[in-house]
N, C-alpha and C positions, 0 to 999 in steps of 0.2 A: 504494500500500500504506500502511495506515496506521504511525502510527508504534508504538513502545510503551511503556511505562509509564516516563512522570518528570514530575516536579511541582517547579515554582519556586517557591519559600516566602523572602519578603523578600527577595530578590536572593542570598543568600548561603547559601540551605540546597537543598540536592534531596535528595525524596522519592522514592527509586528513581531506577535512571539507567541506563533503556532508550536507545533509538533519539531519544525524543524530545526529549532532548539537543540534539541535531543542530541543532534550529530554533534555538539559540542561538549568539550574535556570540562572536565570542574576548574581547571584554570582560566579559560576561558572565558569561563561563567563568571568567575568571582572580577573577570578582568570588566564587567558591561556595568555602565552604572548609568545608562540614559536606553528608556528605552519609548521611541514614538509609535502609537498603537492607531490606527487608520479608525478602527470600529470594534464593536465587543463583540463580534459574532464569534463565537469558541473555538474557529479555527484560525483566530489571528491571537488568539489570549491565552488559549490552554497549557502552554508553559508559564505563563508570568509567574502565580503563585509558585512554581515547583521551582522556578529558578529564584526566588528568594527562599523559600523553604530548605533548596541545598545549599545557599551559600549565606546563612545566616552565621554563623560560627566561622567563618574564613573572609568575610567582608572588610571592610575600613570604614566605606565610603556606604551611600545608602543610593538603590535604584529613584531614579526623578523618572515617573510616567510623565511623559507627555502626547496630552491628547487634550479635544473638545472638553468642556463642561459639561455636555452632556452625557459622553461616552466618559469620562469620569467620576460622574454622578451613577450611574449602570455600575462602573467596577465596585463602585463602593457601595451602594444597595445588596445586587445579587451577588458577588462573590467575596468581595473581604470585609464578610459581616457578622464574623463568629457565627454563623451556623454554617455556611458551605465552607467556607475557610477563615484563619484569623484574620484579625485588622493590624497587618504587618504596617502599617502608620502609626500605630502607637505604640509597638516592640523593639527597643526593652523600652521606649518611655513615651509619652508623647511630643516630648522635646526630641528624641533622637532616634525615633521610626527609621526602622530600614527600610521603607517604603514613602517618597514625595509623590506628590504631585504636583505638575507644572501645567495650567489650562494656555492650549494654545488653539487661536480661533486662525479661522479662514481668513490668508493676507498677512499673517502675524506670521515673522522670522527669527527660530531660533538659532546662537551662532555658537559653534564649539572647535575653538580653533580655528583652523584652515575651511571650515565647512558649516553652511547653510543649512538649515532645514524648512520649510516655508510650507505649510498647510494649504491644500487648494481645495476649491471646491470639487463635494463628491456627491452622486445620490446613490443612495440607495437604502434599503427596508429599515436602518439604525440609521440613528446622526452616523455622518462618516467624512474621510478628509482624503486626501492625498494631498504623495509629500515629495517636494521638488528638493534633490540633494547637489545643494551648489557649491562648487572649489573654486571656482573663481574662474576657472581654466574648462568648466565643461558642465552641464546639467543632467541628471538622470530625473527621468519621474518614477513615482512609485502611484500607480493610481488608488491600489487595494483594490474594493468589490468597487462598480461603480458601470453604471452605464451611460457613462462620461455627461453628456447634456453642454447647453450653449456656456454656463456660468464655468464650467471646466475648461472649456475648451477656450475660451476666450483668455482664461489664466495660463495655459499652454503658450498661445501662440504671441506670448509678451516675453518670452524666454528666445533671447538671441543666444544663448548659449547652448542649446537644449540638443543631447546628442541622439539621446536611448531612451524610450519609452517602454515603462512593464506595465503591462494593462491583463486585464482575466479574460479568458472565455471559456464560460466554465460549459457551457451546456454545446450540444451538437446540435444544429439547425430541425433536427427533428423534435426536437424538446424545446424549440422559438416558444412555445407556450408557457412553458415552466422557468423558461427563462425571464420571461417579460414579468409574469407573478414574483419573481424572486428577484427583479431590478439586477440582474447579473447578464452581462452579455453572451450570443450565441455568432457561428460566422458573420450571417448578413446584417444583425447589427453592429457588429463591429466592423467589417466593410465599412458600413455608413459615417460609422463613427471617424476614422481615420482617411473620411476626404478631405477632414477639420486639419489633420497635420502637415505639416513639412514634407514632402517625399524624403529629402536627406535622414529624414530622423528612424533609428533604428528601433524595430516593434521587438520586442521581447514578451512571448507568450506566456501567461502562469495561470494559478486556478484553474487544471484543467480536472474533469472527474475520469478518474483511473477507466474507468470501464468502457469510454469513448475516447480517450484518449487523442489514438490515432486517427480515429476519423474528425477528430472536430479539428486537429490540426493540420489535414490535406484537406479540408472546406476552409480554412485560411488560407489555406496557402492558393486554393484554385480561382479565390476571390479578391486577392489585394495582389497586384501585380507593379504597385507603384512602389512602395516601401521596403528595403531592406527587414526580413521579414522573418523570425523563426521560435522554437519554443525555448524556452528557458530554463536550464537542465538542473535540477538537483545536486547543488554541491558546490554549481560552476561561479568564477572567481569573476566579477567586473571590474577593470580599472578603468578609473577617468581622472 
């Protein structure tokens, strides 16, 4: 089974913090102390707790979530609420929770170092963001779930830097139905989507479901013929 959504950004930042966690060493882990969350749907958040949970006893420094108000407002309701899990914000104290929060809204840029983080707009079934990662020297987006819409899109094509785009298709054009109900993109919306971008700018496919895999990404690939275009591999390394 594949994994799902998280991304390693200079050792010390994750972009979402799915399953795909997991491929990383407890060193690693004790090494991330920022981590920006797109939305709370369980496959972008189901390691958060487990990666404070293991590295509470080897930390220094305490995880800063940043996300929405409102998808911060969700973590702290349904999951660090002493009954699904602790309220790792006020352990050991509430002066010095290993757990921040840092609310970052749509247009609002956080900086860490050499690198940009910038929330865009996203739609989909939970408040949700995507997140533009800028060096100064080159752009990635990260959309998360999202079936992009004009307000995304209009925050893209202000990016003179912008090299690589990661966007989902999670559903195969036969499941357009289930897709449209679950605000997640299928080939020919996402077609549609991406007459919005640059030809220059590289498509990077993710959120695909295991069991269509291969056919929802040759209905990509037989549909956009403009864009530098392919899926996005488990494991694989980007520099920019």
């Amino acid at each position: 089974m594949n994994r799902t959504t998280s991304f390693l950004l200079n050792q010390t930042i994750l972009i979402d913090a799915g399953t795909g966690v997991g491929d990383l060493s407890h060193a690693e882990l004790v090494a991330i102390e920022h981590v920006f969350i797109t939305h709370s749907h369980l496959d972008h958040i189901a390691c958060l707790p487990l990666l404070l949970d293991a590295t509470l006893g080897s930390r220094e420094n305490p995880v800063t979530v940043h996300a929405s108000a409102a998808t911060i407002a969700i973590l702290q309701k349904h999951i660090f609420n002493w009954q699904i899990l602790p309220d790792f914000s006020v352990i050991p104290s509430a002066e010095a929770g290993f757990l921040r929060y840092s609310p970052l809204e749509v247009g609002e840029t956080y900086s860490l170092g050499d690198m940009s983080i910038t929330a865009l707009a996203a739609e989909h079934t939970v408040p949700a963001v995507a997140y533009q990662l800028n060096n100064g020297r080159a752009s990635i987006i990260f959309s998360g779930d999202t079936v992009g819409g004009d307000a995304f899109w209009h925050s893209v094509n202000q990016i003179a830097n912008l090299t690589t785009l990661i966007i989902e298709t999670a559903f195969a054009d036969r499941e357009s139905r289930l897709a449209k109900m679950a605000k997640h993109l299928c080939p020919s919306t996402l077609a549609t989507e991406l007459l919005n971008l640059p030809s220059h700018v590289q498509v990077l496919i993710t959120h695909l479901k295991p069991a269509d895999s291969e056919l929802t990404i040759s209905e990509v690939l037989a549909l956009d013929h403009i864009h530098p275009i392919r899926r996005l591999l488990q494991g694989e390394i980007l520099e920019f």
